[in-house]
C-alpha positions in Angstrom: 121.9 156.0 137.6 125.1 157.9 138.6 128.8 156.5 137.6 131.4 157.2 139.7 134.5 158.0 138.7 137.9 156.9 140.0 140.4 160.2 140.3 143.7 159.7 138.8 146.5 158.5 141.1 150.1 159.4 140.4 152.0 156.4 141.0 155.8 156.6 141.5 157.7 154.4 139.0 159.4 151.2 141.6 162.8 152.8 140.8 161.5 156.5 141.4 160.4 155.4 145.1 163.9 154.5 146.3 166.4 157.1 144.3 169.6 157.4 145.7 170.7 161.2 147.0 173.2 161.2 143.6 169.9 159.8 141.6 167.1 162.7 142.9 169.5 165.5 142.4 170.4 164.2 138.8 166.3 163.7 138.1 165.8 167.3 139.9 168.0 169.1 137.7 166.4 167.3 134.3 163.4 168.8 135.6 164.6 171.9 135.8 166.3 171.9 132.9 162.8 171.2 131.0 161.2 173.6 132.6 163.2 176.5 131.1 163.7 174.8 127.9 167.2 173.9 128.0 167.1 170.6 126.3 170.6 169.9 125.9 171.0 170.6 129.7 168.1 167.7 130.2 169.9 165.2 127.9 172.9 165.8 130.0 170.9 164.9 132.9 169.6 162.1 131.4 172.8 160.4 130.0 174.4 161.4 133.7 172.2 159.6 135.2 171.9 156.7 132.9 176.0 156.0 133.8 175.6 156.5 137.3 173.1 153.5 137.5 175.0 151.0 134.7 178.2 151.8 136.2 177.4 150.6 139.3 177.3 153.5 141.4 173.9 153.7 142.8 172.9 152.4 146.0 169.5 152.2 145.3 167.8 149.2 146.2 170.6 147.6 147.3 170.8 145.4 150.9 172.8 147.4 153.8 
């Protein structure tokens, strides 16, 4: 009896798939930020991109 085993699919959060340029480049640099441990630089990221969305900014998503 063999069991087959599904591999693991990364799968985009809905909101990931359709980032706005402003959006990726805010995400991009959190990620690099992280990666050479420079957690305050990440929360600035974070809280960057946090206002850029609730202030109405981002495209993404939106009808043209």
């Amino acid at each position: 009896m063999t069991h087959e085993q599904q591999p693991a699919q990364a799968s985009a959060a809905p909101e990931e798939a359709t980032l706005c340029r402003p959006c990726q480049e805010l995400a991009l640099a959190e990620a690099v930020a992280k990666a050479e441990y420079d957690w305050s630089r990440a929360t600035d990221c974070r809280v960057l991109l946090k206002r850029h969305r609730e202030w109405g900014e981002c495209v993404a998503g939106r009808s043209a």
